[in-house]
N, C-alpha and C positions, 0 to 999 in steps of 0.2 A: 459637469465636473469642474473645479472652479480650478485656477492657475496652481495653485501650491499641488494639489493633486498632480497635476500632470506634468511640475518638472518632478517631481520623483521618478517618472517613467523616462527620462533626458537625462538623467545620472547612472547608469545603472549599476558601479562599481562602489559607491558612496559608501554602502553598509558593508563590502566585503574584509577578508581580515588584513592586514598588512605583509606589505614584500617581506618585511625584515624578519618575520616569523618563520620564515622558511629559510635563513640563513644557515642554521646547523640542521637543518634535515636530510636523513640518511634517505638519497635515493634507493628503494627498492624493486626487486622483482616482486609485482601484486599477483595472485589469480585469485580473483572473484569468481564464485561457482551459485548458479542459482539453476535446482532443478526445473523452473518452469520460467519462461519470461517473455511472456508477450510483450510486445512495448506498446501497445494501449491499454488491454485489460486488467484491472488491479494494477496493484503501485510496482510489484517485482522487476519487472522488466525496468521500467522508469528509474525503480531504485538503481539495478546495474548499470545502466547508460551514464545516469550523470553523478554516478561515485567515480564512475573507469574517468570521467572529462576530469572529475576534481583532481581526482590522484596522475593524472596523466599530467595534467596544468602544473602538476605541483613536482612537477620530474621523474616518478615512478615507470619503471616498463609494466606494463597493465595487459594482461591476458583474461577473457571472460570465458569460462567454459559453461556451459549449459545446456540444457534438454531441452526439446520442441516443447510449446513455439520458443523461436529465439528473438534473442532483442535486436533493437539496431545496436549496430557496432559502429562507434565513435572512428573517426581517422583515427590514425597514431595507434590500436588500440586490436590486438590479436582476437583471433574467435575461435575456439574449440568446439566444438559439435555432439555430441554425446545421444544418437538419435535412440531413443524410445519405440518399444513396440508400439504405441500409443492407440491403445485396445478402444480407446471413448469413440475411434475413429470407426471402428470393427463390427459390420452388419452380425457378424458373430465372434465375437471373442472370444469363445471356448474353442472355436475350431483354428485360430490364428498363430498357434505355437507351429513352427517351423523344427526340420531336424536339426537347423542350423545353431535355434536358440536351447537348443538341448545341454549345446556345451557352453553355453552362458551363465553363471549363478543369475544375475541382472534379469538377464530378460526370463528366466524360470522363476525367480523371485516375484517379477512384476507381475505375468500370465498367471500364476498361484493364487497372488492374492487379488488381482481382480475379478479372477474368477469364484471366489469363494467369499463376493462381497468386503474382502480390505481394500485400501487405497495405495498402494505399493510404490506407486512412485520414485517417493523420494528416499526410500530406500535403496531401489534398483538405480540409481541415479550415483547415488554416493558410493553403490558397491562400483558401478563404473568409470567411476572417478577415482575408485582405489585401486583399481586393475590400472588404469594408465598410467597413475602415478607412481605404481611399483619401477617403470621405467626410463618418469620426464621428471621425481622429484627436485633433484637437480638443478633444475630450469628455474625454479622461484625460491622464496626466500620465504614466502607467507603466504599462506591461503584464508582468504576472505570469504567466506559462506553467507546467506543471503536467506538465513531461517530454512535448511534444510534442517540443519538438525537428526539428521540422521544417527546412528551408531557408528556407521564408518568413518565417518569424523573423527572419531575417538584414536582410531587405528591410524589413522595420518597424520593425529596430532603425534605419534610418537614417532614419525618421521620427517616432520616440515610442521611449523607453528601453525593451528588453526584459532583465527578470529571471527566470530559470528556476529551479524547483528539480526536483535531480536525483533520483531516489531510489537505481533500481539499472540499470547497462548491461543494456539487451535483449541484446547481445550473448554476456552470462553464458548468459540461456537460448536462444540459438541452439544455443551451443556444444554443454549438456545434450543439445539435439534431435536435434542431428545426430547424437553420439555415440551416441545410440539408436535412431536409423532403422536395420532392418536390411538394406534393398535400396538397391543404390545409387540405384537411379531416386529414391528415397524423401528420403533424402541430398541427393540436387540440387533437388528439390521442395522442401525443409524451407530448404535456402538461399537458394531464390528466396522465400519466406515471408519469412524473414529479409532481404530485400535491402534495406529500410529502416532498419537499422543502419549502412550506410555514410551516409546521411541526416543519422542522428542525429547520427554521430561527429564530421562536419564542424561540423555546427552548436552542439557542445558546445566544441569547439576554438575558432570563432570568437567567439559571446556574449562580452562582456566582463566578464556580471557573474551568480555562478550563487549560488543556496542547494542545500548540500547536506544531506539531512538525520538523516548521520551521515559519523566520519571513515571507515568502511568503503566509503559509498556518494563520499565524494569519492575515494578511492583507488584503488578500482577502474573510475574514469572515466580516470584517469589513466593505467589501466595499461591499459583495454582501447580506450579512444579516442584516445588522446594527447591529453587533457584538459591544461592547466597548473593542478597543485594551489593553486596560491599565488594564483589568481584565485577560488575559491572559498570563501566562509562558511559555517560549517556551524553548525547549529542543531537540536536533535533537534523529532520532531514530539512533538505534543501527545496531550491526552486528554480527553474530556469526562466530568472528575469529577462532574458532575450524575448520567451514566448509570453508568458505571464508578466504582463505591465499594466497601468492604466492607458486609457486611450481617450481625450480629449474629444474626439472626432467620432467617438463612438454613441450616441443618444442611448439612454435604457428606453426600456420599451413599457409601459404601466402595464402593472397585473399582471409580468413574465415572470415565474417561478421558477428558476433552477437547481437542479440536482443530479445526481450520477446515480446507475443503479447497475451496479455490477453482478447481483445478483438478487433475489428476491427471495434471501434468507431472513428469519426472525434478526438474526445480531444487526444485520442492513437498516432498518426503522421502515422500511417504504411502507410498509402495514400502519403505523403511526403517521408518514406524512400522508398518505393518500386520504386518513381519516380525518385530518387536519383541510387537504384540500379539498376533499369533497362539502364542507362546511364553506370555504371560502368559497367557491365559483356556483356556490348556490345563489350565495347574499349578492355576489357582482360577479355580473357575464362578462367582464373584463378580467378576469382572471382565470388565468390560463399555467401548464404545467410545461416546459421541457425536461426533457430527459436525457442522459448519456448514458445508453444502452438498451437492455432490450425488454418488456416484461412480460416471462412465459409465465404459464400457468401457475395461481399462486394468489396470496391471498391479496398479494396487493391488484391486479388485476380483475378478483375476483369483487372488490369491493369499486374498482370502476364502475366495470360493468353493468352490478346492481345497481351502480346511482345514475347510469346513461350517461356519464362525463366521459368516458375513452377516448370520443372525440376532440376534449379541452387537453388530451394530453398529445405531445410530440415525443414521438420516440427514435433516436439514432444510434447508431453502435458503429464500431469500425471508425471512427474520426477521429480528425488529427488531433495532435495538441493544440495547434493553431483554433481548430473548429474550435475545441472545449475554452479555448484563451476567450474568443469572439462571443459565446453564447453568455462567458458571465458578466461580461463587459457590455451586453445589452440589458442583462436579466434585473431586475429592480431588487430582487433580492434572493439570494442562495439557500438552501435550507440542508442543512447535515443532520439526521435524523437517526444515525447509527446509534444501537445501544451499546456498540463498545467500538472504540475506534486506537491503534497501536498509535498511530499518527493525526490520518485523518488530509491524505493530499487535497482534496477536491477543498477542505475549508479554506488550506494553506494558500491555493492557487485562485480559488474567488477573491481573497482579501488581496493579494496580488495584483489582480486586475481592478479593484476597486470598490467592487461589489459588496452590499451589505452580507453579513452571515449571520443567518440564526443556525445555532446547530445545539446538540442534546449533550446533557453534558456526560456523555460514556466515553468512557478511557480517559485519552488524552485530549480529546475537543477541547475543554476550557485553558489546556494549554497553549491550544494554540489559536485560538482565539480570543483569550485573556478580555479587556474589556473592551476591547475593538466590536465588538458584538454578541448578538443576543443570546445567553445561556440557557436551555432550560429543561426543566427536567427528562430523561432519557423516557419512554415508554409514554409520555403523555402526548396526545395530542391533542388537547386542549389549550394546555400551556404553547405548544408550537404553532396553534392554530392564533392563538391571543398574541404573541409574538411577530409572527409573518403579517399580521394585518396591523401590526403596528407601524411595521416597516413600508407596508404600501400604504399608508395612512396619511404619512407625516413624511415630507419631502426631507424637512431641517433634520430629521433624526436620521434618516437614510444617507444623506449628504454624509453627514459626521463620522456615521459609521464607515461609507467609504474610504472618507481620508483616514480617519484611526487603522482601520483596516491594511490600505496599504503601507502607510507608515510602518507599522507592526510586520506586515510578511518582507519588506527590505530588511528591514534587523534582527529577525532572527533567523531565517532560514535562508541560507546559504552554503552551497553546496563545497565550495571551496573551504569555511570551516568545520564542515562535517569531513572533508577529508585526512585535512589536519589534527582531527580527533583521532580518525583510522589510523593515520600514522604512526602520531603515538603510542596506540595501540598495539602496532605492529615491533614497535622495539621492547616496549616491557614483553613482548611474546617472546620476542626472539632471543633477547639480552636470557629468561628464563630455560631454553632451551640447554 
């Protein structure tokens, strides 16, 4: 990694927005609400953690309410609980209803539609979110939702300003699912799965006031919800340059491939990159795959195993941010293969640490990847295969893209001005009230 790369990782406030912009800022009471938030898996949890740090930094009183799993909670920064039957847990989930959740709407909502193949979630989540708020509205000034999306949104927006941010329509990976179920019974099962899409779609149409947190993820709300684009702000999300930096002191490793697999669905690509990598570690037994997460049964697994490579691959889950910082700061080059991505953290936080990125250009990848690295088309892996072997090919090209790389994620993704968008956000809500 040569010197200019690695003082950008010695600055780390260089690219953030200035003090003075926060001189007329109305501190607020915030509550962010995200039905599900793990703070490893998927970005949700991730996204709560370091909106509450930006808005918290920025003088708000910041409350997070959410449903299992929960995120970590920031110092400074309240937690509310909202526990979930959480039926996925449930050697039998038909027999899990209690007398107790009889006088629940929530949890007879939830038990309902899981039991009858819907995904009820984030309905039963929002309806208990609207029960407590019938008695702690009071307490906030704005509520910040986290792609619930729910109906009961609707109903609190007429008692406390709700602001949403969208990332990417579920209804992109309905479509993926269906288009891959191959029985029909399967087909209509994946769409009763799916039936909380017409849900969201209403409630994204109604909300008055959305953050989107890119212009791909506002467009294709528009096009797959009849969203009104012109009611949306769009603000990219952030990064936590503390953990995602370059590292001087870090060597890549030749023919280390990294990638995230948070699930082994079509929208995901790993069906694309494993077809791509099983191409490469044929030509050179120095090329090898990491992973961040786990891959069950599926097609991408399914095409390891024909090719006897499972071995070339590494697989982890449950790891820290620190792990995921360290793996791309060895990896020689990142691969995002998604065919639709709202944001796309994993590109944001390789270019962060230095790492070249090839990634597919679905959703908003080429947003934020721009020409820092390699674009190329979503579904091929051909193109991604010619691409990544470009990258391990050619030291001068890798180099370049690293420094471009992280140059680009200092300035644009920073979580401090993505709060500052919330912000403002939060006063056209309120001033509208």
């Amino acid at each position: 990694m040569d010197r200019a790369l690695a003082d950008i990782s010695r600055n780390p406030d260089a690219m953030l927005a200035p003090e003075g912009e926060t001189r007329s800022l109305h501190r607020r009471r915030v509550l962010l609400t995200g039905y599900r938030s793990h703070p490893h898996v998927g970005g949700q949890g991730v996204y709560l953690r370091e909106l509450a740090i930006g808005l918290r930094d920025l003088g708000h009183k910041v409350t997070i309410a959410s449903g299992p799993p929960y995120p970590d909670i920031p110092d400074g920064v309240e937690a509310i609980e909202f526990p979930s039957l959480n039926l996925f847990e449930e050697d039998n989930a038909l027999l899990a209803l209690r007398w107790k959740h009889l006088f629940s709407r929530a949890d007879r909502s939830e038990w309902l539609a899981h039991n009858t193949g819907a995904f009820g979630e984030l309905k039963a989540f929002a309806q208990r979110l609207e029960d407590w708020l019938a008695d702690h509205a009071d307490r906030f000034d704005v509520v910040h939702d986290n792609q619930t999306l729910a109906t009961p949104f609707l109903t609190i927006n007429r008692r406390i300003p709700v602001v949403a941010t969208i990332h990417h329509p579920v209804a992109i990976d309905r479509e993926f699912a269906v288009a891959g179920a191959r029985k029909r019974i399967d087909k209509w099962l994946t769409r009763r799965w799916y039936g909380f899409t017409a849900m969201q779609a209403r409630t994204v149409r109604e909300l008055p006031h959305l953050l989107a947190v890119s212009d791909a993820a506002r467009a294709s709300h528009a096009t797959h919800y009849g969203m009104a684009p012109d009611k949306t702000v769009v603000a990219f999300n952030g990064i936590d340059h503390d953990v995602f930096h370059p590292d001087a002191g870090t060597p890549r490793e030749t023919g280390l491939i990294a990638a995230t697999a948070s699930a082994d669905v079509p929208i995901k690509g790993l069906d694309v990159l494993m077809t791509a990598f099983i191409s490469l570690a044929k030509r050179d037994p120095a090329v090898r795959l990491e992973l961040i997460g786990q891959l069950r049964d599926g097609a991408a697994r399914s095409l390891l195993t024909e090719a006897g490579l499972l071995d070339r691959v590494t697989m982890r889950s449950g790891v820290s941010r620190e792990a995921i910082a360290d793996l791309y700061r060895r990896a020689s080059v990142v691969a995002c293969p998604a065919r639709f991505e709202g944001f796309g953290f994993p590109a944001a936080e390789a270019m962060a640490c230095g790492a070249p990125v090839v990634a597919s250009d679905g959703g908003a990848l080429p947003e934020v990847v721009g020409e820092a690295g390699r674009i190329v088309p979503a579904g091929n892996a051909a193109a991604l295969e010619h691409a990544l072997l470009a990258v391990l090919a050619d030291r001068q090209l890798a180099a370049d893209m690293s420094h471009a790389g992280a140059i680009r994620a200092r300035e644009l993704f920073s979580w401090r001005n993505h709060a500052l968008a919330a912000s403002a956000l939060y006063e056209k809500a309120i001033a509208a009230c």
